[in-house]
C-alpha positions in Angstrom: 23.3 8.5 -2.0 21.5 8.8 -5.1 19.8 11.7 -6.4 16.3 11.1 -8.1 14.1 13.5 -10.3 10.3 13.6 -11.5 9.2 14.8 -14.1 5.4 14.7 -14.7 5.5 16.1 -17.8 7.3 14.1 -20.0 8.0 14.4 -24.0 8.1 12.8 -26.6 10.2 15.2 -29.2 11.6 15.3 -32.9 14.1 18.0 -33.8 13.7 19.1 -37.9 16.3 20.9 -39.5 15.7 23.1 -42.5 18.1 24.9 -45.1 15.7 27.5 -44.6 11.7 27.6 -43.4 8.7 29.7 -43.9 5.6 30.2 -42.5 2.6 29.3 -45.2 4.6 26.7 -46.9 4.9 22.9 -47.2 8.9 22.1 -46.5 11.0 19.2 -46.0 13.5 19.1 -43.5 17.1 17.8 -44.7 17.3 15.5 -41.5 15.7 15.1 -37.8 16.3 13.4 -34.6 14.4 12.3 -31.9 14.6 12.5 -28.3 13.2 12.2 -24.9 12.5 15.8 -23.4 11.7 16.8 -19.8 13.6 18.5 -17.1 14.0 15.7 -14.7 15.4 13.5 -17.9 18.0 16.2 -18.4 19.1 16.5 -14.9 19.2 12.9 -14.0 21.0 12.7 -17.8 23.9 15.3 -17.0 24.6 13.8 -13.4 24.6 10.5 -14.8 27.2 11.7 -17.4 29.3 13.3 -14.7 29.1 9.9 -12.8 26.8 10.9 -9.8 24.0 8.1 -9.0 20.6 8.7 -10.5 17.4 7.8 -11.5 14.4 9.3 -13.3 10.9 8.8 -12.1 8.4 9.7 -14.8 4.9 8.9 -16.4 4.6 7.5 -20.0 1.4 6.7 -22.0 0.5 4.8 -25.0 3.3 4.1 -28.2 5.1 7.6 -27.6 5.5 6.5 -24.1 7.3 2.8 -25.5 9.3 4.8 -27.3 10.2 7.0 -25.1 11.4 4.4 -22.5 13.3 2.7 -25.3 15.2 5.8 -26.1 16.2 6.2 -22.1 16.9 2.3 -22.5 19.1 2.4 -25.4 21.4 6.0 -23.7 21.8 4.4 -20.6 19.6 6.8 -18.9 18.3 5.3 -15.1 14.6 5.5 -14.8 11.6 4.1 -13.3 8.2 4.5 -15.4 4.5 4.9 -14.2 2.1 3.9 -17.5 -0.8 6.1 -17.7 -3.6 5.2 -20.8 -2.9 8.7 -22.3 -0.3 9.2 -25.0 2.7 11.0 -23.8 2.8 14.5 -25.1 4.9 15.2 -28.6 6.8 18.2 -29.5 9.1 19.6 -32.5 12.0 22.0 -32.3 12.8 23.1 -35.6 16.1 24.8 -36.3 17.8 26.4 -39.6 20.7 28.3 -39.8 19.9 32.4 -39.5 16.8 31.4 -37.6 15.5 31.0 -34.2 14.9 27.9 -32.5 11.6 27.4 -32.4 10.0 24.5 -30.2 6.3 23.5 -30.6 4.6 21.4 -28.0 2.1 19.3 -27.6 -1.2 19.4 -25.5 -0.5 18.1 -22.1 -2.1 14.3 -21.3 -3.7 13.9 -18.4 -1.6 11.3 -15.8 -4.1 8.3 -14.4 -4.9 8.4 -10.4 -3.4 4.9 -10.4 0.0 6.0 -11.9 0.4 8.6 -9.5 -0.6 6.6 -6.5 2.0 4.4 -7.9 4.5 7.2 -8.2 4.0 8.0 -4.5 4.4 4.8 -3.5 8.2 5.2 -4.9 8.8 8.3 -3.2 7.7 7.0 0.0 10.2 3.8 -0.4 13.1 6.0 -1.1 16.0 5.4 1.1 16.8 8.1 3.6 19.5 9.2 2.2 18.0 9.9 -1.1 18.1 13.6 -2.7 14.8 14.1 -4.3 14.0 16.9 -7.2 11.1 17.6 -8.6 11.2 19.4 -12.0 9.5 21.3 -14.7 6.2 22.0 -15.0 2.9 19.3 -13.1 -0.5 19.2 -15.3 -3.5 19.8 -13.5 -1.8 20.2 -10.2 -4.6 21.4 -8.3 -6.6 18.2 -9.0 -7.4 15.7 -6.4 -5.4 13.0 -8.2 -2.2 14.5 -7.0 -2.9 14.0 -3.1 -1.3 11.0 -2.4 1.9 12.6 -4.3 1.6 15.5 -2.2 1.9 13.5 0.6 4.4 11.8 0.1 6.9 14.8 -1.1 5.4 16.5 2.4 6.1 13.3 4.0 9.8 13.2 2.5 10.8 16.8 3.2 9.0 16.7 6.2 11.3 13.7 7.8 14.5 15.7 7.0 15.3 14.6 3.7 16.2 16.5 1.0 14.2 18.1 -1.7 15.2 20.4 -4.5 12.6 22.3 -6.8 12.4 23.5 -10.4 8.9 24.2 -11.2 6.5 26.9 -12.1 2.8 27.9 -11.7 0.7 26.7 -8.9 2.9 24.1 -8.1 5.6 26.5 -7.7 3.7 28.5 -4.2 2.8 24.8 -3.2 6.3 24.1 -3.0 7.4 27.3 -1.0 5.7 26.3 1.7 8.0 22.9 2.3 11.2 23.3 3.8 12.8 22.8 0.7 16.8 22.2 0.5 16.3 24.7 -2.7 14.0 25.9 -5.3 15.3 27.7 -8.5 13.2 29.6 -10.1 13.7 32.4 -13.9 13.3 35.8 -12.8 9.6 35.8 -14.2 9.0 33.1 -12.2 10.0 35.3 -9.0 8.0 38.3 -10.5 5.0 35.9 -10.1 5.5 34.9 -6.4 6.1 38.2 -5.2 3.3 40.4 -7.7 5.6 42.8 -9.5 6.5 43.0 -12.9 9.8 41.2 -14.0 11.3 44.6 -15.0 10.5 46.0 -11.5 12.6 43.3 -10.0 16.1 45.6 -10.9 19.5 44.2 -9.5 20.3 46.8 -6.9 16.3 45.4 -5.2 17.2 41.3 -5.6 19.2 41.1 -1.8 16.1 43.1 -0.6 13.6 40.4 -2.2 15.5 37.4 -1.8 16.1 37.8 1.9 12.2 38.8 2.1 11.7 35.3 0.3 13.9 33.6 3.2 11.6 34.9 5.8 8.7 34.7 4.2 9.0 30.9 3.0 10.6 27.3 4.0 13.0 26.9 1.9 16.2 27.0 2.8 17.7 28.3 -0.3 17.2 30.4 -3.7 18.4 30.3 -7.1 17.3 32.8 -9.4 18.2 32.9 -13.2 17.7 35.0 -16.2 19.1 33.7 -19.4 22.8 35.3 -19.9 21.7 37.8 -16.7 23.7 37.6 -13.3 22.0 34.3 -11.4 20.9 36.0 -8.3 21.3 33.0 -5.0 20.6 33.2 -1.4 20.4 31.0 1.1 20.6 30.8 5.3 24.1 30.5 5.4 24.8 33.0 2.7 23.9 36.5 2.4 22.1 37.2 -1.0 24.9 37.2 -4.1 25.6 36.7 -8.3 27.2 35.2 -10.5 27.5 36.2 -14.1 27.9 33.7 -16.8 30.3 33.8 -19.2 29.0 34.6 -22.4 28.5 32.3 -25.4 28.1 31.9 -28.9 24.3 30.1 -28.0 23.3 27.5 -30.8 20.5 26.0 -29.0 19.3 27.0 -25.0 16.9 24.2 -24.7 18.2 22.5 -21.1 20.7 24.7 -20.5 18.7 25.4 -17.2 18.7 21.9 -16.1 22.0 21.0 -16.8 22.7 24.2 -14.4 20.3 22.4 -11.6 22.6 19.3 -11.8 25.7 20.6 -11.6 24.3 22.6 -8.5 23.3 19.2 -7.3 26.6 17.7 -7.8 28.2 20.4 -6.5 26.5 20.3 -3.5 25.1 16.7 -2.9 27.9 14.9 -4.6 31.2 17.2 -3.5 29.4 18.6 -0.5 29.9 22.8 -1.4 28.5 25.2 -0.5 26.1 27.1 -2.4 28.6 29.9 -3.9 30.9 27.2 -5.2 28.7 24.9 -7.0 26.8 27.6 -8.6 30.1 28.9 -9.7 30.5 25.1 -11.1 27.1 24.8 -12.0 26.8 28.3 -14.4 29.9 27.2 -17.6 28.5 23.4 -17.8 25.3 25.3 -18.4 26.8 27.8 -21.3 28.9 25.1 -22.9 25.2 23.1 -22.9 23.7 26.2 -24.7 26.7 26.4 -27.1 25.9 23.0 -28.5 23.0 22.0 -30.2 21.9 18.5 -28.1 20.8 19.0 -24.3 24.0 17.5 -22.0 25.8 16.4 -24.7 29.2 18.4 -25.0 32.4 17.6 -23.8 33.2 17.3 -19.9 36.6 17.6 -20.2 37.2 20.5 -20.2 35.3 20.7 -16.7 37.9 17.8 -15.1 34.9 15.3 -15.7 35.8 12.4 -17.6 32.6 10.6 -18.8 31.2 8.1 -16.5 32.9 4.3 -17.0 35.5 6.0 -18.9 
C-alpha cells in the first residue's frame, strides 16, 4: 500500500530571520533557509519520516521548479513531477523573536493542459490499493484544463479506492460530492459550506452540523479543526466527537495541519484505527510540529517512532 498526495500548488519558499524588522525600512536578515512548501510535500514528508510508503505528485515550472525537485531530491522526499512552462510560485516567511510569523506568497502560476493530462494519467495507473490525497489549495479549478484530473479522481474514488481531502474553495464543494474516505476541513472552511458565520458554528451546534454534513454529502468522514480549539470528527461509524490538543508553547504553525492529516493517515491506513484513535495520534505530532520552527522536523521519539532506516 502506498499513500500518495498532490499538491497543485506548489512553492518555492525562503525563510528570513531578523533580530528585529519594520515595516518602511531596508533590513538584512542575520540568516535564511530555503525549502519546498505545499501541503501534499508535508504530508507525504511526515509519513515518509514515520516510515509509511509515499510519494508526492506535483507540478513544477521553470528554475524555481529545478530547484525545488533538487531540494525533494537531496531530503529524500518520494515524488513524481509534472513540468509546466510557468515558474513555480515563491514565497518568504519571515520570523524574529517578539514577532509574528509572517509568510508572504507569491502569485499563483498557471499549470499547462499537458502537465495535467499528464498528472491524470498517474492517477489513473495507480495500483488499487493505493491511498490517494489531494491537498491544499487547486489554481483556477473551475477551468476546463482540470477535466481529465477530475476524471480520473472521480474515476479512482468511484472504483472503491480511497481518497482523502484537504482543500478549500471551489474545489472544496467539488470534492463533497465523491464518496470521499475523509475530507478535513478549519472551521471557516465549514462556515463556508454550510453559509453561516464561523462564530455561529458554537460547540454545543457541531454534532447537529456534522451529522447534517453526513447526510447531506458522500463522504464518509469529517475532520474539522480550529487552531488550539477542540478538532470536532465524525464519521458513519462514529457518532460526532472532540478532541482537544494539548497546548503548546507555538514557535512556528506553518504545517502543523498537514502533519495532523498524516498521522491520521498513518493511523488509519497504515495501523488500520479507527477514526477516534488516530486523531488522538494524529493531534500531539501536530503540536510538537507547531512547537518547532521547521515543518515535520522534530523528534519522533517521543511518539514510539524511530526515524525511518534507523
Amino acid at each position: 500500500m502506498i499513500i500518495v498526495t498532490l499538491t497543485a500548488n506548489l512553492l518555492a519558499e525562503t525563510t528570513y530571520t531578523f533580530d528585529t524588522w519594520r515595516e518602511g525600512a531596508t533590513q538584512r536578515a542575520k540568516a535564511e533557509s530555503f525549502q519546498v512548501g505545499g501541503k501534499g510535500i508535508n504530508v507525504t514528508r511526515m509519513l515518509t519520516r514515520m516510515g509509511a510508503a509515499s510519494e508526492a505528485l506535483l507540478f513544477s515550472g521553470g528554475a524555481t521548479g529545478v530547484r525545488c525537485e533538487a531540494w525533494l531530491r537531496e531530503h529524500a522526499i518520494p515524488f513524481r513531477a509534472f513540468r509546466t512552462p510557468a515558474e513555480t510560485r515563491t514565497g518568504a516567511v519571515v520570523r524574529a523573536p517578539g514577532r509574528a510569523e509572517t509568510t508572504f506568497l507569491g502569485a499563483e502560476n498557471e499549470i499547462a493542459a499537458e502537465a495535467i493530462a499528464a498528472c491524470a494519467d498517474s492517477i489513473r495507473a495507480l495500483p488499487a490499493e493505493a491511498v490517494l490525497t489531494v491537498s491544499g489549495s487547486i489554481p483556477a479549478w473551475t477551468d476546463s484544463r482540470w477535466d481529465p484530473l477530475r476524471a480520473a479522481i472521480e474515476s479512482h474514488v468511484e472504483a472503491g479506492r480511497r481518497l482523502y481531502v484537504d482543500t478549500y474553495g471551489p474545489p472544496l464543494a467539488w470534492f463533497g460530492r465523491l464518496p470521499a474516505t475523509l475530507v478535513k476541513i478549519n472551521r471557516a472552511e465549514l462556515a463556508g459550506l454550510v453559509g453561516e458565520s464561523p462564530e455561529a458554528l458554537t460547540e454545543a451546534r457541531m454534532p447537529e452540523i456534522l451529522t447534517a454534513r453526513l447526510a447531506r454529502d458522500r463522504p464518509a468522514a469529517w475532520i474539522i479543526t480550529d487552531g488550539p480549539n477542540p478538532v470536532w470528527c465524525a464519521s458513519r461509524h462514529a457518532a460526532p466527537f472532540s478532541i482537544r490538543p494539548e497546548s503548546v508553547e507555538e514557535v512556528s504553525p506553518t504545517g502543523s495541519g498537514d502533519v495532523f492529516m498524516a498521522g491520521c493517515l498513518y493511523g488509519i491506513e497504515v495501523r488500520g484505527w479507527p477514526l477516534e484513535k488516530a486523531v488522538a495520534f494524529a493531534l500531539p505530532l501536530a503540536s510538537a510540529n507547531a512547537a518547532s520552527p521547521g515543518v515535520a522536523e522534530f523528534d519522533l521519539t517521543p511518539f514510539g517512532l524511530p526515524e525511518a532506516g534507523g
